[in-house]
N, C-alpha and C positions, 0 to 999 in steps of 0.2 A: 533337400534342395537349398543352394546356397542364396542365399540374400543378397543381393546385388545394393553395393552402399554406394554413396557418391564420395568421388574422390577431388579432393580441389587440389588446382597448381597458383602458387605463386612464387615469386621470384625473392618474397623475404618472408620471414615466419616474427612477427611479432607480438608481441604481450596483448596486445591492442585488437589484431588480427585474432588471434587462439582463443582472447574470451568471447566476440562476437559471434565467431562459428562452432563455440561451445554452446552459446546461447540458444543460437540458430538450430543448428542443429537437434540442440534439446525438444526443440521446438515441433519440428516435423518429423525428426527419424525416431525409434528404437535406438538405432543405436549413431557412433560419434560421426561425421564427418573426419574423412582424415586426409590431411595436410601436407601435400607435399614440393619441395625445392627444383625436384628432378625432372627436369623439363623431357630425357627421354624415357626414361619411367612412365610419364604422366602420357607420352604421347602412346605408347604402345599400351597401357593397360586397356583390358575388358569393361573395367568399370564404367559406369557413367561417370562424364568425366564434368569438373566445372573448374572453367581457366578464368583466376582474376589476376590480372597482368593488364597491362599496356597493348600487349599484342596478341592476338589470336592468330591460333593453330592451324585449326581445321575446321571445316562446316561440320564436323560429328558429335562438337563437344557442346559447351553451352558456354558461350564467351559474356564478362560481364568484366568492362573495362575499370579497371582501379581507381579511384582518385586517391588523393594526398592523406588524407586526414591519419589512418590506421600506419603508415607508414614514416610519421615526424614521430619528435618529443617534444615535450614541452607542452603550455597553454597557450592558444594564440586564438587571438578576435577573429572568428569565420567568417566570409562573404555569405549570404545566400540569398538563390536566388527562386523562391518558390515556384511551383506550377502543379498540373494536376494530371493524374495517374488514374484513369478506374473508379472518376470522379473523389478520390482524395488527393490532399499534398504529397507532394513529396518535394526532394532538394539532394544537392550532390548529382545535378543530371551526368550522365553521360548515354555511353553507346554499346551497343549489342545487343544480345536477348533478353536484357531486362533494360529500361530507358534511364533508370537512376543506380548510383551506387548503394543498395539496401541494406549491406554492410556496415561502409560511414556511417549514413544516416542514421542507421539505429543505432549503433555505438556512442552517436553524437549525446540522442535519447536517454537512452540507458545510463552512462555517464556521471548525465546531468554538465556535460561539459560546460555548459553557461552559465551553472551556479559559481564555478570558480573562478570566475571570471568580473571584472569590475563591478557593481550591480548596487542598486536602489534597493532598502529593506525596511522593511514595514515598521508600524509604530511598537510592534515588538522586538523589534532587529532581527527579524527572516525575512527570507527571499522573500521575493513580493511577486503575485503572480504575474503583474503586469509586465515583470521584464522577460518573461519566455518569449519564445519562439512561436509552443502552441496557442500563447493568448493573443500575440501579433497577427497569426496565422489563421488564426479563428477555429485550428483543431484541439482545443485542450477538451471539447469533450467527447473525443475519439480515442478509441486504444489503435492510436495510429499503425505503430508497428506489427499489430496483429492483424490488420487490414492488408500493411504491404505481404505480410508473410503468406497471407492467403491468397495474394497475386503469383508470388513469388513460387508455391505449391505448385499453382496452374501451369504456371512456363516453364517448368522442372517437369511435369506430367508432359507436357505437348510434346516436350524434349525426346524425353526417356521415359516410355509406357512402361518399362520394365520397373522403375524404383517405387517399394513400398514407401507409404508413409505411417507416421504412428496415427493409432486413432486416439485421438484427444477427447480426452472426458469433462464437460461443464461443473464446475464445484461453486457452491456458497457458505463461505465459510462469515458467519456472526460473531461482530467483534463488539465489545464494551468497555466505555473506560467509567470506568468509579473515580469519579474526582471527590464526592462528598458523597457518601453511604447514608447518610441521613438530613435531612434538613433541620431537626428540631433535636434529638436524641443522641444522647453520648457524647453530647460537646462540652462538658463540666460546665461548672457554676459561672466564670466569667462568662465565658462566649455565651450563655444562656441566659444571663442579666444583660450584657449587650445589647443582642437580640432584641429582648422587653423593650428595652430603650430606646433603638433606633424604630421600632415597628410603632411605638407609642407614642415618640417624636415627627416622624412622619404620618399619625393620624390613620394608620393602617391597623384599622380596632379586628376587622376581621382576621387580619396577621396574628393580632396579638392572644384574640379567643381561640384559632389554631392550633396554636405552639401550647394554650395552655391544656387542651382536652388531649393533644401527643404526650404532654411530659406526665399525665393522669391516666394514663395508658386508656383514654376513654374513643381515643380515633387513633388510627395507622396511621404514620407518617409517610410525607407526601411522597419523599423519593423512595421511598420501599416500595420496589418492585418486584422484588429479588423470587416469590413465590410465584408469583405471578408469570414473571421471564421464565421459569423451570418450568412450569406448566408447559407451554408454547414449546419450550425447546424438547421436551418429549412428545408434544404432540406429532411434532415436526421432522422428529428422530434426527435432532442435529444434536453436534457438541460442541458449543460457541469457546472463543475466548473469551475472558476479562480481564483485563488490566487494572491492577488495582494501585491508587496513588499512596504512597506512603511516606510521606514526608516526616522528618521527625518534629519540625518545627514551623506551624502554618506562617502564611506567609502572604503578598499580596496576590499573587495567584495559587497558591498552594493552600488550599481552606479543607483539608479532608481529614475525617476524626481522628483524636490522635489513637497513635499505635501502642498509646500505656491503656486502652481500652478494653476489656475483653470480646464483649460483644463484635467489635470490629474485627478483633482478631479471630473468632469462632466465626466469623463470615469470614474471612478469608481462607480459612482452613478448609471450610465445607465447600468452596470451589476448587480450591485444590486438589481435592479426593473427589471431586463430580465432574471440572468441566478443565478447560484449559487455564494454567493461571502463568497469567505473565504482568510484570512490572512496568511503572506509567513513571517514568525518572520525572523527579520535582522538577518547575521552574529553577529552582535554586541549584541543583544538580548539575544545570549546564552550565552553572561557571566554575564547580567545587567537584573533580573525581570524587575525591574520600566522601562525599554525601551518596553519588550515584552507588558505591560499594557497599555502604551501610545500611543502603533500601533495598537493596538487590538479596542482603544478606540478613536483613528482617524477613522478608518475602519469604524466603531459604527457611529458617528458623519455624516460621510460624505457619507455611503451610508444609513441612517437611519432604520438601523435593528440591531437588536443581532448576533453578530460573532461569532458559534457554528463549523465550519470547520477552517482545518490550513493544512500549511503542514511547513518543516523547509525550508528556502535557505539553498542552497550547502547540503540539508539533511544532518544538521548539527544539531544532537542529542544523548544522551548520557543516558543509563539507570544508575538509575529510574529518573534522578534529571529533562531531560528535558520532561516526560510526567508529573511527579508530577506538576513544574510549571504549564503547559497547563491544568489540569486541575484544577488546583485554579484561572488562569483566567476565567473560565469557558467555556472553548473548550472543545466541545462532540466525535467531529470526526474527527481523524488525521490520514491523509494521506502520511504518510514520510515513511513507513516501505517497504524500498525497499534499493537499494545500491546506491550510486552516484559516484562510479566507474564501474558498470557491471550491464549489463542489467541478471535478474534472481528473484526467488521467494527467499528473504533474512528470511522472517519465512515459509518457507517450503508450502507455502496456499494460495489458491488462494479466498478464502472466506474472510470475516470481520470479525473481533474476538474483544473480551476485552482484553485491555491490563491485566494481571499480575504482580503487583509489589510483584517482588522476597524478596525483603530484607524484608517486614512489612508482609509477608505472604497473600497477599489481592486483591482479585478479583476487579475491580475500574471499573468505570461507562466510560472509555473513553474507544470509540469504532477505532480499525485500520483499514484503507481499504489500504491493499496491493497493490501497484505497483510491475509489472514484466517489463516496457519496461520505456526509457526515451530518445528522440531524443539527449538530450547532451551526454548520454554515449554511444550512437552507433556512435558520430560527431567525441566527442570529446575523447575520451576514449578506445573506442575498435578502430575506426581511419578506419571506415566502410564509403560504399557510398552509396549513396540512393536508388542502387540497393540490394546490399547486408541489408542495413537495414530492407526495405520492406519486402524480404523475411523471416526476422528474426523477423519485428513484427508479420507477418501474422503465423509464428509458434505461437508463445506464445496466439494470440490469441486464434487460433483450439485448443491448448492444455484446456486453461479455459475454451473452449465453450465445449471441450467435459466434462468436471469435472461438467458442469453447475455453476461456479463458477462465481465472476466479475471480469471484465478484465477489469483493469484501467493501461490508458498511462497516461504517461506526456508530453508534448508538449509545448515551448516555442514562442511565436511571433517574437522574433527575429531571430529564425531559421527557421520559416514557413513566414516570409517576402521575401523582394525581393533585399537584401543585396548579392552579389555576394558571398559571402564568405559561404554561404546556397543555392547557386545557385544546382537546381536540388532537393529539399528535399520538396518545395511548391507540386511539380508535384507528387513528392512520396505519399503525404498527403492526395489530389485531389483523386488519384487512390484507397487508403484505404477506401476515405468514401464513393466514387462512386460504386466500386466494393464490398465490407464488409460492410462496418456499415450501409450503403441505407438499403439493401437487408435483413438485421438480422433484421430492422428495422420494413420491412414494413411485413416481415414474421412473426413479433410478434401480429401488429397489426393485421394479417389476420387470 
């Protein structure tokens, strides 16, 4: 039996156009949406047909009026003028059987077209969330786009009973970034007199009895969790990422053990051959390529595989210049497109997409897996407690599981250890994968 696909007509085919209905598409069919110029082609086929034009055909197809956006170059300041769809936003209104262009609009999303665009940046020099769209709007903690796409499903079905769709499967995938692998262990003689120093300076005696029964191997060190997290991730029959930082020379935000280490290097190895290992490019990295190459190619060395996942520290990147580099390193899949001030969907999705480089007009082979939650911005950020976080990752999650989308956290070891100053956030963690991740788990494989 042949498979009845949807067939779109427009009157121009652009770079702009082909990634969104790659997206789209990805999105709800098996297989591609296909694209065509031929207005009498388009009028006679059997297909279900979808005209985005200016002008409609016939009452048989499914007419969804064009705006401007997918059909210019260039960057340019957009009007919008929001309103509500199915009780969400939307914008780019127009006419036909759908009431907005869902096209644009997610293009706009996806994009990030307003990151390159004039913009206020934080006291780190990245976007700042306050200047979107979804913070003005009040949807940055909706996976907008997967909201409209499920609109967008429905009026395609009322359409054409006949068009399959894919059945979309819910994934949780567990991400970690190792900024410092230990708090007290493996830091050599300076930074370990330091330490003494400032701990004993600031009259923090219980600091300082700590670090001494760690460095007397007479207690664990606080941020070792690393037995602990393996536990959990077979209990849970997951295979996390971790991103591990490697800087060659620490630095004001770069403090993670050095790499002439062994034991740091015999933990990196050992995730390498157990779990996902991908690279956490230095603060320092984002203004020096040859730094980004030289961690990417430690990483390579010392855990003996090709480094194909990343994500930034302090997700600290800037369109287009920091995915262009990452992908002349040859990193496939980066994971930084979320905020590191507020926990929320930063491109409107909860899905994986290709990035869009805006300025060279060009669809790129490096693919984003969206963050919506990060333990440091609920810690340290929003100024949440481990009660109030839980509650607010277990939102975000129900919201992606209901989208069928992937719901990727981020998680630190040094906030999931047993350092007082995280005291209560282990037992928060315990309870998410005991209670949520166990049970999505084993209802998958069942």
């Amino acid at each position: 039996m042949q498979v009845l696909m949807l067939l779109l007509y427009t009157h121009t085919i652009t770079t702009r156009l082909q990634y969104v209905v790659d997206f789209i598409g990805k999105e709800l069919f098996d297989e591609a949406i296909t694209i065509t110029t031929d207005e009498a082609y388009f009028k006679t086929s059997k297909q279900p047909r979808l005209n985005y034009s200016a002008q409609a055909f016939s009452e048989k197809e499914f007419f969804l009026r064009s705006t401007h956006l997918l059909f210019e170059t260039g960057i340019h300041p957009q009007r919008f003028e929001c309103f509500e769809v199915n009780f969400y936003k939307a914008f780019f209104e127009t006419r036909g059987d759908f009431p907005f262009d869902i096209f644009a609009a997610s293009f706009y999303l996806l994009s990030r077209y307003e990151e390159y665009l004039p913009h206020a940046i934080d006291e780190y020099g990245r976007y700042a969330h306050i200047n979107s769209l979804a913070h003005r709007e009040h949807f940055l903690t909706q996976p907008l786009i997967n909201y409209w796409l499920q609109s967008f499903k429905k009026a395609l079905e009322f359409k054409f009973p006949e068009l399959v769709f894919k059945q979309a499967q819910f994934k949780c995938l567990l991400t970690y970034d190792i900024d410092i692998a230990w708090s007290y262990l493996h830091k050599g003689w300076l930074r370990t007199a330091g330490g003494f120093y400032n701990s004993i300076r600031k009259g923090e005696w219980a600091r300082v009895k700590d670090r001494w029964l760690v460095l007397r191997g007479k207690r664990k060190d606080p941020f070792d969790c690393f037995e602990w997290l393996d536990a959990w991730h077979l209990y849970c029959r997951m295979k996390p990422h971790f991103f591990f930082l490697a800087a060659k020379k620490t630095g004001r935000y770069d403090k993670n053990n050095s790499c002439n280490k062994k034991p740091f290097r015999d933990l990196v190895t050992y995730y390498a051959n157990t779990w996902h290992l991908g690279a956490h490019p230095s603060w320092q990295s984002g203004d020096n390529t040859a730094l980004l190459k030289e961690e990417l190619e430690w990483l390579e060395v010392v855990g003996e595989k090709k480094i194909t996942y990343s994500r930034q520290h302090y997700i600290r990147f800037s369109m287009p210049v920091t995915y262009r580099r990452l992908l002349e390193a040859g990193i496939e899949k980066d994971f930084s497109m979320g905020y590191p001030t507020i926990n929320g969907f930063r491109a409107s999705v909860c899905s994986p997409f290709y990035w869009y480089d805006l300025q060279k007009e060009q669809a790129t082979s490096l693919m984003l897996y969206p963050f919506c939650f990060m333990d440091a911005n609920s810690l340290f950020e929003q100024k949440q407690n481990p009660q109030q976080t839980y509650k607010e990752l277990i939102q975000y999650y129900e919201r992606v599981k209901g989208c069928k989308g992937v719901f990727i956290p981020i998680w630190h070891n040094f906030i999931l250890g047993t350092d007082p100053a995280s005291e209560g956030w282990r037992k928060m963690f315990e309870l998410f994968m005991k209670e949520t991740v166990y049970w999505d788990a084993y209802n998958d494989e069942g």
